[in-house]
DRENZAKE-853861 format. One record per atom (N, C-alpha, C): x, y, z. Coordinates in steps of 0.1 Angstrom, whole numbers, padded with zeros to 4 digits, always signed. Example, Ala and Ser with C-alpha at 12.3 -4.5 7.8 and 13.67 -1.06 7.14 Angstrom:
2
+0132-0057+0078+0123-0045+0078+0132-0033+0078+0128-0022+0071+0137-0011+0071+0129+0000+0079
***
This chain:
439
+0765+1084+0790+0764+1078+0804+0752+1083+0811+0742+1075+0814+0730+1079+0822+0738+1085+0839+0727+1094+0843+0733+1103+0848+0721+1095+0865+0727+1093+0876+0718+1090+0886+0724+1096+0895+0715+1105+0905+0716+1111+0912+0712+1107+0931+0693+1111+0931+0697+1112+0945+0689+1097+0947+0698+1087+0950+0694+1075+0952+0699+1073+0962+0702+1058+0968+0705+1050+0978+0702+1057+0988+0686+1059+0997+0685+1064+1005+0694+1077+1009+0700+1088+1000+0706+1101+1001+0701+1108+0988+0699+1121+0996+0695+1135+0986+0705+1143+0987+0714+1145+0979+0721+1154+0973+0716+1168+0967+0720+1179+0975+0719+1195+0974+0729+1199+0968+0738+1203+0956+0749+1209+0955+0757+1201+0963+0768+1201+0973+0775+1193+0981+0767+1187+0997+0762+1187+0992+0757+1181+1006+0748+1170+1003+0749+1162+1016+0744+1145+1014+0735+1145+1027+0721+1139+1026+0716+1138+1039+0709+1126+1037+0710+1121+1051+0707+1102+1051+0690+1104+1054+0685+1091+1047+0670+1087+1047+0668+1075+1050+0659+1070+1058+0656+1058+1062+0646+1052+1055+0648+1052+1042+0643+1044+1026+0646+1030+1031+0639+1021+1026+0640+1007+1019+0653+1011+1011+0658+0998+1008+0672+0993+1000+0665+0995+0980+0670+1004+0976+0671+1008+0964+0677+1001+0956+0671+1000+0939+0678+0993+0935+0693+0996+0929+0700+0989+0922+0716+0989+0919+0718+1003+0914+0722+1011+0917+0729+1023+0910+0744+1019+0901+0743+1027+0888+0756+1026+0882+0763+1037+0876+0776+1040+0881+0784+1053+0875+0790+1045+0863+0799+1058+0857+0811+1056+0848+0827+1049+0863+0826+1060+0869+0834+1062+0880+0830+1060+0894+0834+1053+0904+0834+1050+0921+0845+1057+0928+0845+1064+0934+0856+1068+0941+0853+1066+0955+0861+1055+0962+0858+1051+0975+0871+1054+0984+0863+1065+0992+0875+1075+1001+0875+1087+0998+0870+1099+1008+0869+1112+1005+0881+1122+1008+0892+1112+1018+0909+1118+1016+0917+1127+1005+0928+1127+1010+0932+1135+0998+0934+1133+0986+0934+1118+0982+0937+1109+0970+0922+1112+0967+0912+1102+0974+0898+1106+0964+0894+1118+0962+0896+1128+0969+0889+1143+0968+0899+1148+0957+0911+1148+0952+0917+1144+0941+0914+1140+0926+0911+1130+0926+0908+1120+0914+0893+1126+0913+0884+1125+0916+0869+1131+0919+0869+1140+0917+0875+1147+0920+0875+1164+0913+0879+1164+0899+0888+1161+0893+0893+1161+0884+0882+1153+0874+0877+1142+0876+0863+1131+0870+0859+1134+0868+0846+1151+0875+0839+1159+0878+0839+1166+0869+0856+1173+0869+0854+1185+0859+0854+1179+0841+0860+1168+0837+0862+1162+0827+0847+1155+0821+0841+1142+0829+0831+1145+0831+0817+1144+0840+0813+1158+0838+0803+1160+0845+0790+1147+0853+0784+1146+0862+0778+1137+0865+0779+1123+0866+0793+1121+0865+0791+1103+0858+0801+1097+0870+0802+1105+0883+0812+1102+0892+0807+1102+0907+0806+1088+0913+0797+1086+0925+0816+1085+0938+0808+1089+0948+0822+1093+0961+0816+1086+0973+0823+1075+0975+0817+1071+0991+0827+1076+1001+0823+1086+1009+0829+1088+1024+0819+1092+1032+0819+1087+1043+0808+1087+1058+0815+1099+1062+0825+1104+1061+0829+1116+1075+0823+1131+1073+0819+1135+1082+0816+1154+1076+0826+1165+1076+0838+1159+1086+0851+1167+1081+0863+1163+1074+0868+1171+1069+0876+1165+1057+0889+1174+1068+0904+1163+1071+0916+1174+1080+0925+1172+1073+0932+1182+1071+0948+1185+1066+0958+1178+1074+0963+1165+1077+0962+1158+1087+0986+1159+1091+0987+1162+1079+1001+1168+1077+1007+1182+1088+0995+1189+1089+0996+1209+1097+0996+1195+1113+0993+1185+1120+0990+1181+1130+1001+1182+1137+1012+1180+1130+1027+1179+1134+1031+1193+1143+1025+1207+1137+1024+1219+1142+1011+1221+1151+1007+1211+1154+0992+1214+1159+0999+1210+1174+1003+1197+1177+1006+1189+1188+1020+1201+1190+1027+1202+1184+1039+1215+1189+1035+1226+1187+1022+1230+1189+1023+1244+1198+1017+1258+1190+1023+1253+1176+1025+1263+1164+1012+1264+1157+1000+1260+1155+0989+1260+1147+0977+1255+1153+0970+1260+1151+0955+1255+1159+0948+1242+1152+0944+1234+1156+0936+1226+1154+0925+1233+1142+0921+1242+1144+0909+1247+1133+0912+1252+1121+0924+1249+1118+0933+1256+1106+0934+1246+1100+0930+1233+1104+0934+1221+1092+0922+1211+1090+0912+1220+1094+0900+1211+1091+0886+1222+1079+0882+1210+1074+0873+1223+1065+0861+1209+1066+0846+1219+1063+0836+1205+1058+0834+1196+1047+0832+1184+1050+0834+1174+1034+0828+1180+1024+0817+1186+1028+0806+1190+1020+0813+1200+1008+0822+1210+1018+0825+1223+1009+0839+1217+0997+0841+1206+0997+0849+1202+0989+0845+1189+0977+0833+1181+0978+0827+1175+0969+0821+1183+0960+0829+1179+0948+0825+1188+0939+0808+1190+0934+0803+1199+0928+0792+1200+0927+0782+1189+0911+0788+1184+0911+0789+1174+0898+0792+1162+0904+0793+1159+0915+0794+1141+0921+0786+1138+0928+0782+1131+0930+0774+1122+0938+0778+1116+0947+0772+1126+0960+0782+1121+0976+0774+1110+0983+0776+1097+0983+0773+1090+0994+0779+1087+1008+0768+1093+1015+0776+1098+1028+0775+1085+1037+0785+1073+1035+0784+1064+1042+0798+1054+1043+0798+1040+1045+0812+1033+1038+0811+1023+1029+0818+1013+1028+0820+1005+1019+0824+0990+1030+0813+0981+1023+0815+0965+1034+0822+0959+1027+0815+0959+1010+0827+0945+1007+0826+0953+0988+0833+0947+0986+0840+0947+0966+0840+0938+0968+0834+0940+0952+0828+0925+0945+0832+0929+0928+0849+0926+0928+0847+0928+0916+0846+0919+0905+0843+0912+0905+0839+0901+0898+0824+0907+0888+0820+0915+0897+0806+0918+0896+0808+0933+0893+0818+0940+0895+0820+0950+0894+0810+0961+0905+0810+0957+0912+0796+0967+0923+0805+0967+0940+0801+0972+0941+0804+0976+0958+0790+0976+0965+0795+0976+0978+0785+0972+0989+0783+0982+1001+0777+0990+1002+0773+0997+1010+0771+0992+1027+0772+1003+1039+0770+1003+1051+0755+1000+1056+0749+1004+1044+0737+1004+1045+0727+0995+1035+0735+0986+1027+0730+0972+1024+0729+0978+1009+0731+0988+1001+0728+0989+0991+0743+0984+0979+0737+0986+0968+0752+0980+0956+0749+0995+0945+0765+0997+0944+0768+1005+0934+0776+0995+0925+0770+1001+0912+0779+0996+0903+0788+1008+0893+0797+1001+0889+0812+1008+0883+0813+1004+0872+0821+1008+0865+0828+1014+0848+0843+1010+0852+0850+1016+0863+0861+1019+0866+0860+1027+0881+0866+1017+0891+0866+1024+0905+0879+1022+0910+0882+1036+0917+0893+1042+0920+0891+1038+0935+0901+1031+0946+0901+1030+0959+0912+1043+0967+0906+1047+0979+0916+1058+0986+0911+1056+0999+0908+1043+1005+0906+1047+1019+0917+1048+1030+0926+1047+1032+0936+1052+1039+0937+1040+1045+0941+1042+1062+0950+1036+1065+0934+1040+1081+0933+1026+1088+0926+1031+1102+0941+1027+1113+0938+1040+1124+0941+1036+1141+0939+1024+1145+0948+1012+1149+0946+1005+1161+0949+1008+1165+0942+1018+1177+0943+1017+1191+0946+1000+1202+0933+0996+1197+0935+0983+1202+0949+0974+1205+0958+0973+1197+0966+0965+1196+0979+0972+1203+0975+0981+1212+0985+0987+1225+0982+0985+1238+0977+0976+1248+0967+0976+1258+0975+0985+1265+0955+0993+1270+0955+1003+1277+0956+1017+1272+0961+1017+1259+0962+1028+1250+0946+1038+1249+0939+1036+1249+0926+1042+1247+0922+1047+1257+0923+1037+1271+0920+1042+1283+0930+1053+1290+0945+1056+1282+0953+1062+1287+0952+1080+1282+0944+1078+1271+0940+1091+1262+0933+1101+1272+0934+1114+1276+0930+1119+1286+0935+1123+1295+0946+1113+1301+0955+1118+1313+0969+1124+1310+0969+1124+1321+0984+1136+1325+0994+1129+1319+1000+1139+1307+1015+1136+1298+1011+1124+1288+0998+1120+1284+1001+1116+1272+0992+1120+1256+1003+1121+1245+0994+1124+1235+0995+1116+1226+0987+1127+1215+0995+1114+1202+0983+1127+1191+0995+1133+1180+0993+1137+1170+0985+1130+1158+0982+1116+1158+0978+1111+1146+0959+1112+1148+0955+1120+1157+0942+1119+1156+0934+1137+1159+0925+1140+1157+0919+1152+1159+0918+1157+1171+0911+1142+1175+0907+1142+1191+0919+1137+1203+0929+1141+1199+0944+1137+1207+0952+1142+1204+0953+1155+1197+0965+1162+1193+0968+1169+1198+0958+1177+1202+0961+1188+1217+0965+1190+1228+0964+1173+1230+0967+1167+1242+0983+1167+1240+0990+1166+1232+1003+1165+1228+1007+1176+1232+1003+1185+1230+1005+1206+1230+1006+1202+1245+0993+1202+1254+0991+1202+1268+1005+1193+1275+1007+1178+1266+1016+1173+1280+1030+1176+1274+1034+1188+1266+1046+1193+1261+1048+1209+1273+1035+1212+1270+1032+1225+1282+1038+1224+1294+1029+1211+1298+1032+1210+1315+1041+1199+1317+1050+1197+1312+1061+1184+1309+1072+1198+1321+1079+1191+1331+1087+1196+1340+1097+1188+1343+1099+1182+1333+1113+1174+1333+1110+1158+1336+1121+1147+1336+1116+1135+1337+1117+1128+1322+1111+1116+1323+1112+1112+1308+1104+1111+1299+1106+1118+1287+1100+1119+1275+1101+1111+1265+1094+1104+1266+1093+1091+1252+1081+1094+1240+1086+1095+1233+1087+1094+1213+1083+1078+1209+1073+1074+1201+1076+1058+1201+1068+1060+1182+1074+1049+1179+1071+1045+1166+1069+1028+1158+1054+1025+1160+1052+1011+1159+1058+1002+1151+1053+0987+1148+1061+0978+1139+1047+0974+1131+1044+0988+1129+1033+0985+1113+1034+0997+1106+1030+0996+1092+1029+1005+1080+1022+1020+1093+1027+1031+1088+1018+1044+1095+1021+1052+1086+1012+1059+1083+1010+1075+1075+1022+1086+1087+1024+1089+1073+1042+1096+1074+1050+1092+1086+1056+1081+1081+1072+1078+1087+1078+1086+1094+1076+1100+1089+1085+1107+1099+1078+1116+1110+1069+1114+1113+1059+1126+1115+1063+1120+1131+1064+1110+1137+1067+1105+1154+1084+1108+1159+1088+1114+1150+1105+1125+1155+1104+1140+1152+1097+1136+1145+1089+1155+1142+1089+1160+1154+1075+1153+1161+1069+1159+1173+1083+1155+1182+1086+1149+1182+1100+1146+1192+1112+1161+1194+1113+1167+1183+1125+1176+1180+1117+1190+1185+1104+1195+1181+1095+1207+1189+1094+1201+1201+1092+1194+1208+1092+1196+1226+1103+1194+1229+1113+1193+1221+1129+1189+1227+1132+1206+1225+1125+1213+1217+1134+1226+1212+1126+1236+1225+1110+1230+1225+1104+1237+1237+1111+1235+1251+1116+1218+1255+1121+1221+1265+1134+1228+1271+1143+1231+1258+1155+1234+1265+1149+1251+1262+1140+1258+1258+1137+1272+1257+1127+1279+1268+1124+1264+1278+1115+1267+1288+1122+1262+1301+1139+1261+1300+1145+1255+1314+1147+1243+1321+1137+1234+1311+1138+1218+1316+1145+1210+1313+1153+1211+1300+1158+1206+1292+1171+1193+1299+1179+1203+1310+1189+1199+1316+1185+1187+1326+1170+1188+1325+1166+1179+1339+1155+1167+1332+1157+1161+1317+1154+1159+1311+1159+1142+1301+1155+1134+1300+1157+1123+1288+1147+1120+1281+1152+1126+1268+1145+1126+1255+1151+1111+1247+1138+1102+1248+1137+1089+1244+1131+1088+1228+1136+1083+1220+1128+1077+1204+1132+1064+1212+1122+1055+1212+1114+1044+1211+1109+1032+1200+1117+1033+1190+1112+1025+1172+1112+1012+1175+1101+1003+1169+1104+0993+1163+1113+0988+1149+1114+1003+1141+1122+1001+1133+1139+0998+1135+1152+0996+1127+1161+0993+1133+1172+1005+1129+1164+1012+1123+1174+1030+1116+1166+1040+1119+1169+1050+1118+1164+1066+1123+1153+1068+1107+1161+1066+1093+1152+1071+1083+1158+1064+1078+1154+1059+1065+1151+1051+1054+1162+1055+1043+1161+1067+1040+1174+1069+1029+1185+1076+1037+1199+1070+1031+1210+1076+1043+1214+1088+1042+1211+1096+1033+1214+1111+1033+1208+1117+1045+1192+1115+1044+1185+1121+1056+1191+1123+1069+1190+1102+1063+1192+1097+1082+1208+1104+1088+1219+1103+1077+1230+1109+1082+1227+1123+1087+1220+1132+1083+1216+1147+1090+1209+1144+1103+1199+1137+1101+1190+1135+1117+1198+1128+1125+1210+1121+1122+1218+1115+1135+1230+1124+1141+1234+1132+1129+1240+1141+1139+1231+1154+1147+1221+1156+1143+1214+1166+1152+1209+1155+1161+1205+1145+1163+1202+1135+1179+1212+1139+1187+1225+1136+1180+1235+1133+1191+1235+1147+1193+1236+1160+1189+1240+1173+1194+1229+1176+1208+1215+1173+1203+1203+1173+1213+1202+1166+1223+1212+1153+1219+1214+1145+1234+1200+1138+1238+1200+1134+1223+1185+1122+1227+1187+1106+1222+1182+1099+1232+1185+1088+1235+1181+1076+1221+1183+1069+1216+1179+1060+1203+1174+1049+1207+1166+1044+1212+1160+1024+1215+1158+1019+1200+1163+1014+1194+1154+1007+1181+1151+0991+1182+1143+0991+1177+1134+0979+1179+1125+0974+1190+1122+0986+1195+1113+0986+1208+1098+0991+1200+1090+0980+1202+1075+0981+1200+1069+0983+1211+1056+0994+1210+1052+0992+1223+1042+0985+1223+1035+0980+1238+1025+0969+1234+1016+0971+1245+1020+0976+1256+1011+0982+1268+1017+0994+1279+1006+1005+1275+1007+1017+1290+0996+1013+1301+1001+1021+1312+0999+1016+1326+0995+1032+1329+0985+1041+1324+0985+1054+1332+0985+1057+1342+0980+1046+1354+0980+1043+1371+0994+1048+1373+1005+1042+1366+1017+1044+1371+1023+1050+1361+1020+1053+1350+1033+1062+1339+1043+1048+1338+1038+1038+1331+1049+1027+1329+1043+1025+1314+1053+1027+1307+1052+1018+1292+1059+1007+1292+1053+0996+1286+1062+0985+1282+1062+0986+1268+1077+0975+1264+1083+0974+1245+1089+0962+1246+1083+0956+1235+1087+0943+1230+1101+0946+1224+1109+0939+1229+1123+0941+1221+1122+0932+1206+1125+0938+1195+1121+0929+1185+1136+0928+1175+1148+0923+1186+1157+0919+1176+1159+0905+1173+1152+0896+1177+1146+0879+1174+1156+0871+1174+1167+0874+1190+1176+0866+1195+1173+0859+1208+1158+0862+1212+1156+0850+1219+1140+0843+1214+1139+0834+1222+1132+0822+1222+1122+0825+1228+1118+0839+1235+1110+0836+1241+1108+0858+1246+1092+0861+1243+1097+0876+1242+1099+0882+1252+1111+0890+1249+1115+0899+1256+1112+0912+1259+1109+0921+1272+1103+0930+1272+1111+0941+1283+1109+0953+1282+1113+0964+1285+1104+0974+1294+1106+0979+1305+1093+0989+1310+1101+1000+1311+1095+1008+1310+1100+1026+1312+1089+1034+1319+1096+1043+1325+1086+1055+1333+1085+1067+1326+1074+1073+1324+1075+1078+1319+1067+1091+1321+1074+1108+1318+1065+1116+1323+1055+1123+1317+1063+1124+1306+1054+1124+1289+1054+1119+1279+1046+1116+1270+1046+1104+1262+1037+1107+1249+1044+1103+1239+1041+1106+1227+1034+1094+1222+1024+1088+1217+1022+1073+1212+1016+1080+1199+1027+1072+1185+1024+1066+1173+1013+1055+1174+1004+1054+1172+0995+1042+1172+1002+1030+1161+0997+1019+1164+1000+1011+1149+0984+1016+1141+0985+1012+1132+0979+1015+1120+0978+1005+1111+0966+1003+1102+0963+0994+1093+0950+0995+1084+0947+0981+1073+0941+0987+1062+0927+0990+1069+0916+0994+1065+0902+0996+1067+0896+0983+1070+0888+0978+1080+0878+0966+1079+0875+0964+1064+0868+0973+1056+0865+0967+1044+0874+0960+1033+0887+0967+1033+0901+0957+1026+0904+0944+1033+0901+0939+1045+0906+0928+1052+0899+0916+1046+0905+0906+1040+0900+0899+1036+0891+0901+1018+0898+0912+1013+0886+0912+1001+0895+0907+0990+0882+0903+0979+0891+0897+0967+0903+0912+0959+0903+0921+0965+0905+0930+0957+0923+0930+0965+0927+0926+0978+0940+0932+0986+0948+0925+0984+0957+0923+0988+0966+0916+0991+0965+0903+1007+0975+0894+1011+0977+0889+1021+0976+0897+1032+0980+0907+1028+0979+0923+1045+0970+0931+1045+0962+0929+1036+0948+0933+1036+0950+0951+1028+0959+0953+1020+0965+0967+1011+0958+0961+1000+0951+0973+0994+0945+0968+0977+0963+0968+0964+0957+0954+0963+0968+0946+0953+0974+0956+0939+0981+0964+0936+0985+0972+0929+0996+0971+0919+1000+0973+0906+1014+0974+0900+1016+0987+0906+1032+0986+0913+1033+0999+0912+1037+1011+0910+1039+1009+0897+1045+1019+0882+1032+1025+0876+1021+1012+0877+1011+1022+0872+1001+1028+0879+1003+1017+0890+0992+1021+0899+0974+1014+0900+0975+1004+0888+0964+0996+0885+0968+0983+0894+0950+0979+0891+0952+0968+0903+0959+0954+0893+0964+0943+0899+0972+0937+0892+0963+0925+0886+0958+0923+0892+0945+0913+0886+0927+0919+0877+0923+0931+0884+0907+0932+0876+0916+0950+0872+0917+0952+0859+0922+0958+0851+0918+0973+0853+0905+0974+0857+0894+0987+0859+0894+0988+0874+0900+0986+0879+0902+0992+0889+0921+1002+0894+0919+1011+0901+0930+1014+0906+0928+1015+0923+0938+1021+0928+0941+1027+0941+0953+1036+0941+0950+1046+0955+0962+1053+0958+0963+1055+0969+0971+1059+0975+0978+1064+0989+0982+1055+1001+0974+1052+1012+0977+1045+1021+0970+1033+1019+0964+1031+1014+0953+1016+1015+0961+1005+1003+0971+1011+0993+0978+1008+0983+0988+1000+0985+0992+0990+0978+1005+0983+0986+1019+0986+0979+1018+0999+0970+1026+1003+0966+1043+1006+0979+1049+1000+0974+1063+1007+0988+1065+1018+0988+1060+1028+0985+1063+1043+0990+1059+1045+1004+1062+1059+1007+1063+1065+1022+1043+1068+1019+1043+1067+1031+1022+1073+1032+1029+1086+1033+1027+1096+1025+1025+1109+1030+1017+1118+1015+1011+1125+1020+1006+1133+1012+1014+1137+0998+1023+1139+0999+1030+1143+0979+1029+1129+0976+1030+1119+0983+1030+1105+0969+1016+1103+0970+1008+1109+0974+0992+1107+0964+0993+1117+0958+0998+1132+0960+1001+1140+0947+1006+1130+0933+1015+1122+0941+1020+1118+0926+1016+1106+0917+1010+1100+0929+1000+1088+0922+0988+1090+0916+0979+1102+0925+0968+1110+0915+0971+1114+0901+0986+1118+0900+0985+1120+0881+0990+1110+0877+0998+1101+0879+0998+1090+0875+0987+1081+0868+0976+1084+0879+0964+1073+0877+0958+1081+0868+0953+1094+0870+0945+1103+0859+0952+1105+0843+0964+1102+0844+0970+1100+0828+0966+1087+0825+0964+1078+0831+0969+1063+0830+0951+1060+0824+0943+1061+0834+0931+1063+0829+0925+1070+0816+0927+1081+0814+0923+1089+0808+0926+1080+0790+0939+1079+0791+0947+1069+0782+0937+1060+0778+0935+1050+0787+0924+1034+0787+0911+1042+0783+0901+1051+0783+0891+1058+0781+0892+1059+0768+0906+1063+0762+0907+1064+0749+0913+1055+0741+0914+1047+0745+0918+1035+0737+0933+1030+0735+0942+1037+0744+0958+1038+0742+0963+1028+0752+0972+1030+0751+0982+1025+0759+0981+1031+0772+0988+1029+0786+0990+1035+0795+1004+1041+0797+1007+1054+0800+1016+1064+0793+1028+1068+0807+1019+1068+0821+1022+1073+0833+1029+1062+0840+1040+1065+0845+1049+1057+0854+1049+1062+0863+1045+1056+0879+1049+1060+0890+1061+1060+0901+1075+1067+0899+1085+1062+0902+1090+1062+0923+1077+1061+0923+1075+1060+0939+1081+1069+0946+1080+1083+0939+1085+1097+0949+1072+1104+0960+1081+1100+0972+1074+1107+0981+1083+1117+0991+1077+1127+0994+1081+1138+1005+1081+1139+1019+1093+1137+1024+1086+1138+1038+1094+1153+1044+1089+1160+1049+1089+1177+1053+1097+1170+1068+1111+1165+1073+1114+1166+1087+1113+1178+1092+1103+1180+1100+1107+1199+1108+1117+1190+1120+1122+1198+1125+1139+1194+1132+1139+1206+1145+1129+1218+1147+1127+1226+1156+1120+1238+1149+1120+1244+1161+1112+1258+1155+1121+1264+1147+1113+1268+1135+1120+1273+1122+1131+1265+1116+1127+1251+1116+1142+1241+1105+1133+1232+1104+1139+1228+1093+1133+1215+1085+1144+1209+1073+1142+1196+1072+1150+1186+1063+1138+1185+1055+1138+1191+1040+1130+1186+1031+1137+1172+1024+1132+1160+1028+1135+1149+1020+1126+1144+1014+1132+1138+1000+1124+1135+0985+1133+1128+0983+1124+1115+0978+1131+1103+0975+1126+1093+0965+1129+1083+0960+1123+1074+0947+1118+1063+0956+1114+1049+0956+1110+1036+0951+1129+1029+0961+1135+1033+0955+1151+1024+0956+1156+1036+0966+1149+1046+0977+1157+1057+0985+1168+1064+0979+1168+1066+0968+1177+1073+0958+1170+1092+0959+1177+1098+0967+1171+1111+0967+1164+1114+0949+1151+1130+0955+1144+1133+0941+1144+1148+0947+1153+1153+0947+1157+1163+0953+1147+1177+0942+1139+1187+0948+1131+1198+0936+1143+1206+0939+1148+1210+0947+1150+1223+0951+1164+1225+0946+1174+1238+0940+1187+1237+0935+1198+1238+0948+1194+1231+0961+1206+1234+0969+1203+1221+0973+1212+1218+0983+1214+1204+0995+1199+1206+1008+1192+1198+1000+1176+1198+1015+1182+1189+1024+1192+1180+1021+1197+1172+1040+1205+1182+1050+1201+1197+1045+1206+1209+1059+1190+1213+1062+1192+1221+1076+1178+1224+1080+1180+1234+1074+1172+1242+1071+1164+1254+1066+1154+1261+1073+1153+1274+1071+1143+1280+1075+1135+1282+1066+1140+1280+1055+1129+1287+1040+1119+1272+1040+1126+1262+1042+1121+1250+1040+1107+1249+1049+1114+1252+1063+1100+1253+1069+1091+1258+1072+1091+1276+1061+1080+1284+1064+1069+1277+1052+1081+1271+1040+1075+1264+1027+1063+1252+1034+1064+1244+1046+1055+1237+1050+1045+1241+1059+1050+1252+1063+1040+1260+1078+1030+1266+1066+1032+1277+1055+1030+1284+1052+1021+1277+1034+1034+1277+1030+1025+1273+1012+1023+1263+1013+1024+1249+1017+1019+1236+1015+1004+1236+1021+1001+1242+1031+0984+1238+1032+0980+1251+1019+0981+1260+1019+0975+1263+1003+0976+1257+0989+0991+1246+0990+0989+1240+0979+0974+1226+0980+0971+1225+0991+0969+1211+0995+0955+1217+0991+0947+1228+0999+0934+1233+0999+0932+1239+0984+0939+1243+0980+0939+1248+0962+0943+1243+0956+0948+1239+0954+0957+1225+0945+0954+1208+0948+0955+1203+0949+0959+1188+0948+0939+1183+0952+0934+1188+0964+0922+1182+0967+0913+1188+0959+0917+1195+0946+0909+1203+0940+0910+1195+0921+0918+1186+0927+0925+1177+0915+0933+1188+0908+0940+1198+0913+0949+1208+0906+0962+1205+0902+0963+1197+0914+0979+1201+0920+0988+1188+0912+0998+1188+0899+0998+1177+0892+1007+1170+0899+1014+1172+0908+1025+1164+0918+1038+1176+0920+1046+1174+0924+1065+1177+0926+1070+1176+0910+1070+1166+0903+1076+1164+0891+1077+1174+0885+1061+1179+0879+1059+1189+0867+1066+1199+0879+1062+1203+0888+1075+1217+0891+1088+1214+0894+1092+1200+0897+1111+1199+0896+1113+1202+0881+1102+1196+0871+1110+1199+0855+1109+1214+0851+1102+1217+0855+1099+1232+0858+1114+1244+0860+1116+1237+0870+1126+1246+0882+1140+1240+0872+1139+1230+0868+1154+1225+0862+1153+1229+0848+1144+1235+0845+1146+1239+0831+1147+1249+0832+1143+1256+0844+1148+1272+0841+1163+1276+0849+1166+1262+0853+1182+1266+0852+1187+1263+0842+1184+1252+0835+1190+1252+0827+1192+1263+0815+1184+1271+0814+1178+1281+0804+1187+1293+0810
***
């Protein structure tokens, strides 16, 4: 495999990428594309890297790479913002080839991708991981409301803090929790933050003078009923209020008014809801990247088109995807790109050699509920919400071990393991852990 380095207007140092205002170069071609420097690409790309050397090109424009899971503790109080960010640089392996930019359009017909900057890479086999973007937009007034008194929102770097501050100075009044009516990276992560300022306010004397609101467009608390049966009796003990099927669609920071589309589709004509509010949590909706919208490679919703058992795209054979950009039904959270990363790297590895593909992905993903300071509901589940339980006791009780396991060893698995292409998923350690009961 010819080996190409510092092209497309970037010079590559060991991990570092610096932009040049070159003329449009001609076609570059890998073995491998890895488009997305998230935890799925920085994943697969590492692993490429070490197998083999030089033959693996990485498109991601950002210079920080965040542990975006620790945010949950960041907006409650418990962890700093600087504890979940490291530079892209110090994580692209020293054997890839970082292009520090994005991706316009796939063309796979042609097998090449299209650069921000007008140039074409071409591919062997390219791997998609771009996630999931913020609309802000499609909340009016949402963007303008970022900044002021009592509102945050955990799903971003530059607004998580602000969650910490309007939990600080929250003095009673109403607290609204809201959770949109689009796909969002972890499902559970907008009651997370709900259950830390519910535990902060009753430990700081407000509590009594207080309505703690969830807000869903959804029409259940969680997805599989084991869970959801644990989180509905801790609501009702906490004495927090349930709206489901309330979308929100516009804040008013002049006045602290949210409005919510009621979305149970018994009238003719939409129905809406205003609330006051004194603190306020906003889930953004969320969706695929400008570059998926519309490409031959997605689906109708703009998710790249996937089987998803194996994780290959369903129509151009050399390509895959993982994580949130995927239209696979799993939960977006970080362990099901643990588990779709080995999926794809057996599955690949396989086709390279001329076999069969061997890896089935049975759509297990994790979602860590923290439930207050020191508790958490570890839930693990399949494809069909059929618990995938690792651990030898009942995870639908809170725990404390559970949630030093996510304060504590999951950002070292994540920084040493998985973005290091280490980490081979939950599986190999449930067969692990059950064989040595069994033994």
């Amino acid at each position: 495999m010819m080996t190409v380095r510092p092209l497309n207007g970037f010079y590559k140092l060991g991990a570092r990428a610096f932009s040049t205002s070159f003329a449009r170069k001609a076609k570059q071609n890998f073995q491998f594309v890895v488009v997305g420097g998230g935890s799925g690409g920085m994943a697969i790309s590492s692993t490429l890297c070490r197998k083999y050397p030089h033959s693996t090109a990485i498109i991601e424009p950002s210079e920080n790479h965040y542990y975006q899971p620790l945010w949950t503790l960041v907006g409650g109080g418990i962890e700093h913002l600087d504890q979940s960010v490291r530079p892209t640089s110090s994580l692209i392996p020293s054997d890839c080839t970082w292009f520090k930019t994005k991706v316009v359009e796939f063309n796979p017909e042609k097998n090449i991708i299209v650069t921000a900057d007008g140039n074409e890479i071409g591919y062997e086999f390219l791997i998609v991981a771009v996630g999931l973007q913020l609309r802000y937009d499609k909340v009016a007034g949402l963007q303008q409301a970022f900044g002021t008194p009592g509102v945050g929102c955990n799903y971003s770097h530059q607004t998580v803090n602000d969650t910490w501050k309007a939990i600080q100075n929250f003095q009673g009044g109403n607290a609204i929790f809201t959770l949109p009516n689009t796909p969002i990276k972890c499902l559970g992560a907008p009651q997370k933050i709900m259950y830390l300022a519910e535990a902060h306010f009753r430990d700081h004397g407000v509590r009594d003078k207080t309505k703690v609101m969830f807000n869903s467009a959804l029409d259940k608390i969680f997805g599989v009923q084991k869970y959801a049966d644990s989180l509905r009796s801790i609501i009702k003990k906490r004495d927090i209020q349930l709206n489901f099927k309330r979308n929100l669609i516009e804040i008013k920071p002049e006045t602290k008014e949210v409005i919510f589309e009621v979305l149970d589709g018994s009238q003719t004509e939409k129905k809406l809801e205003t609330y006051q509010y004194d603190m306020i949590h906003v889930t953004p909706p969320m969706g695929p990247p400008d570059c998926l919208l519309g490409s031959p490679i997605s689906d109708g919703n703009g998710f790249v088109d996937v089987d998803k058992i194996t994780m290959r795209h369903k129509k151009y054979p050399n390509i895959f995807a993982l994580g949130d950009c995927a239209n696979s039904p799993n939960g977006k959270t970080a362990a099901a790109v643990a588990g779709q990363s080995g999926v794809i790297k057996e599955n690949l590895f396989a086709l390279l050699d001329g076999k069969p593909m061997p890896a089935q992905y049975d759509g297990y993903t994790s979602c860590p509920l923290v439930t207050g300071h020191s508790k958490l509901i570890l839930a693990e589940f399949d494809y069909n919400g059929n618990p995938l339980e690792t651990f030898p006791f009942d995870q639908g009780k809170e725990r404390y071990t559970m949630y030093y396991m996510k304060k504590d060893i999951l950002p070292e698995v994540y920084w040493n393991g998985l973005v290091k292409g280490l980490w081979p998923g939950v599986t190999s350690l449930r067969k692990t852990l059950h064989l040595g009961l069994k033994d």
